[in-house]
N, C-alpha and C positions, 0 to 999 in steps of 0.2 A: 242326116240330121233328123230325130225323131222329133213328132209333133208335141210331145212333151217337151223338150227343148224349147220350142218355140214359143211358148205361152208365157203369161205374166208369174215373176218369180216374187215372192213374198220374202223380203230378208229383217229380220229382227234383231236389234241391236241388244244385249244384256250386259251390265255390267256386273262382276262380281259381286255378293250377295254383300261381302263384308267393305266394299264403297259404294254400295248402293242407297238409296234414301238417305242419306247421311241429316237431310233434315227434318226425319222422323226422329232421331238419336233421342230426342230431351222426353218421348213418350214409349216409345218401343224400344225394347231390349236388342242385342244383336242377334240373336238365333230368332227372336219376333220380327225383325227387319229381311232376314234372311227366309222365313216361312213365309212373310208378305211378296218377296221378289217371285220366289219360286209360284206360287198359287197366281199370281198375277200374268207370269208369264205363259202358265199351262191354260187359262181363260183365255189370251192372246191367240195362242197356236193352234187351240180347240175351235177357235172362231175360223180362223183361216182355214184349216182344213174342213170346214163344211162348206165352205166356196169350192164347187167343181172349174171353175176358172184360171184358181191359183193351181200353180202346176205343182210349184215345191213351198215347203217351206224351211227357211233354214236359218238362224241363230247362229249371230256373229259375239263370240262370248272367250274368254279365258277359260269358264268352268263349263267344261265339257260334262262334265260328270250330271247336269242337272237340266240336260236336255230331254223334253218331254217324246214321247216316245213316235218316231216316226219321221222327225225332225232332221234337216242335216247340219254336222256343225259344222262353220266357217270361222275357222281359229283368230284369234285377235289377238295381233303380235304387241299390242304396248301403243302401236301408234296413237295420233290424233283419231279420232271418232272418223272424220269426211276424210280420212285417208282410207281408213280401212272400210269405209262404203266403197268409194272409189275402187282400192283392190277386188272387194266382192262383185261390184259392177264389171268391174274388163272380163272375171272370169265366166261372168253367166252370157253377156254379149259376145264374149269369144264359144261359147256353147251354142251361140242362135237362140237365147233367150227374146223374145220379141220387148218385154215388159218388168221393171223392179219394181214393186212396192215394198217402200223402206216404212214398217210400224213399230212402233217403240211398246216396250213390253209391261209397259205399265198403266197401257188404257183398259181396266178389266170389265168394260162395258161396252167394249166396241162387238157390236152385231155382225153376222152372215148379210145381213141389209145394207151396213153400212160400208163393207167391203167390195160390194156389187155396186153402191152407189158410186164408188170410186172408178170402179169398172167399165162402167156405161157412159160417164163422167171423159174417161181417158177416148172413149169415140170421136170426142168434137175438139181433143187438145193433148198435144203430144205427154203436156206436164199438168197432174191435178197434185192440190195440195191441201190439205183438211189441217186449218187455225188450231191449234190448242184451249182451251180457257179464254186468255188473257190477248186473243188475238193478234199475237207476237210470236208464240214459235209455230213449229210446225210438227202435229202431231201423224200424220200422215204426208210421203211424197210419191206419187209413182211419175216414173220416167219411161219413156217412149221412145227409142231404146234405151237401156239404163244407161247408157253414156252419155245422156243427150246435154245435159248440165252436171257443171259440178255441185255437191249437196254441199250446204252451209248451216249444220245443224247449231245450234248453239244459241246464244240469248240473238235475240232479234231475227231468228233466223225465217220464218216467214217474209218478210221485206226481202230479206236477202237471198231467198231463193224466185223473190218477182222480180227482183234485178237479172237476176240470172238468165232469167228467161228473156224479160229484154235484150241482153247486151245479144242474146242467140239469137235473137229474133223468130222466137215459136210462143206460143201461146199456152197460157198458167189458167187454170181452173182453179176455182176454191168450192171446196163440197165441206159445208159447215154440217154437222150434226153432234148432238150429245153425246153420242158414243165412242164416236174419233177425238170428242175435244176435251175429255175428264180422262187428265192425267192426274196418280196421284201422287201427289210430289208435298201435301202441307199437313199439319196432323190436325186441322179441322176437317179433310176430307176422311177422314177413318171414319166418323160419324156415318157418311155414304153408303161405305164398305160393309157396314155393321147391317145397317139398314136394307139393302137393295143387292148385297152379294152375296148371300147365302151362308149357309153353313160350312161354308170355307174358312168363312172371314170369321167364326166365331172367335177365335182366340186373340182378338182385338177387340173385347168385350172387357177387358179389364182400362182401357185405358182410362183417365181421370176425365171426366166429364167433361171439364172448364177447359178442356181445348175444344168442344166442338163449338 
């Protein structure tokens, strides 16, 4: 078993470009909804791979085709979302991964800092989990070893992954930061994007004002 093996594994969930943001639709076009997914999730991957920590990173997606470069994919058969962590979990725990952190690919602010905070964070508790926004989901999980809990991603799922950890009886960490907790999911948040993401994000300069 190599010592890459054994390290904490980064797994990123993407959904297809053309059901992703769906509630962006009423200001972004689909091929703008689809340039957002992708730019989002290469900010995502680019961040993790400057963590010498994270051993892999891999992208659990239908469209393989739009994996950023370096990435492994981990195919998504149609299941439930915490089915298919689950799956991705047995196989990296069956490899001797010691560590998952499960990030979602649409936090395009999340720092090399704030990945490390998660990191340092997982020292003192099997399970750390970074709030989203709204203090109800969960915009970051790492699990210690990935199988330690089952993930319950979905509305309320913060609560439901500190039950989780209850009914195991190990201990949840919450690492709250900007970075981890700006998902963008509203199209008042394109304002942000315009503003504070670069020349990426330029082609979300057209949208109509009166949503920000």
């Amino acid at each position: 078993m190599t010592e890459r093996l054994q390290g904490t594994h980064a797994l990123v969930p993407l959904k297809e470009p053309d059901r992703g943001k769906s509630r962006l639709g009423s200001v972004l076009r689909a091929v703008e909804r689809e340039r957002l997914v992708v730019t989002m999730l290469a900010d995502v991957t680019a961040c993790l791979a400057r963590v010498a920590d994270i051993r892999s990173v891999s992208v659990l997606t239908r469209a393989a085709a739009l994996l950023p470069r370096g990435c492994v994919h981990v195919p998504d058969r149609g299941r439930d979302l915490n089915v298919e962590i689950a799956s991705a979990a047995r196989e990296l725990q069956g490899a001797g991964a010691r560590a998952m952190l499960v990030l979602p690919a649409d936090i395009p602010f999340v720092t090399p800092e704030d990945i490390l905070a998660l990191l340092t964070a997982s020292r003192d508790a099997p399970i750390v989990a970074a709030p989203d926004w709204t203090e109800t989901g969960t915009n970051a999980l790492l699990l210690a070893p990935p199988l330690l809990i089952p993930t319950h991603f979905g509305p309320g799922s913060l609560a439901a992954h500190e039950a989780a950890a209850r009914d195991a009886g190990v201990s949840l960490r919450r690492v709250s930061r900007p970075g981890l907790g700006c998902d963008i999911d509203e199209p008042q948040q394109l304002a942000m994007l315009l503003e504070k993401g670069g020349q990426r994000y330029a082609f979300l300069a057209h949208t109509p004002r009166q949503v920000f």
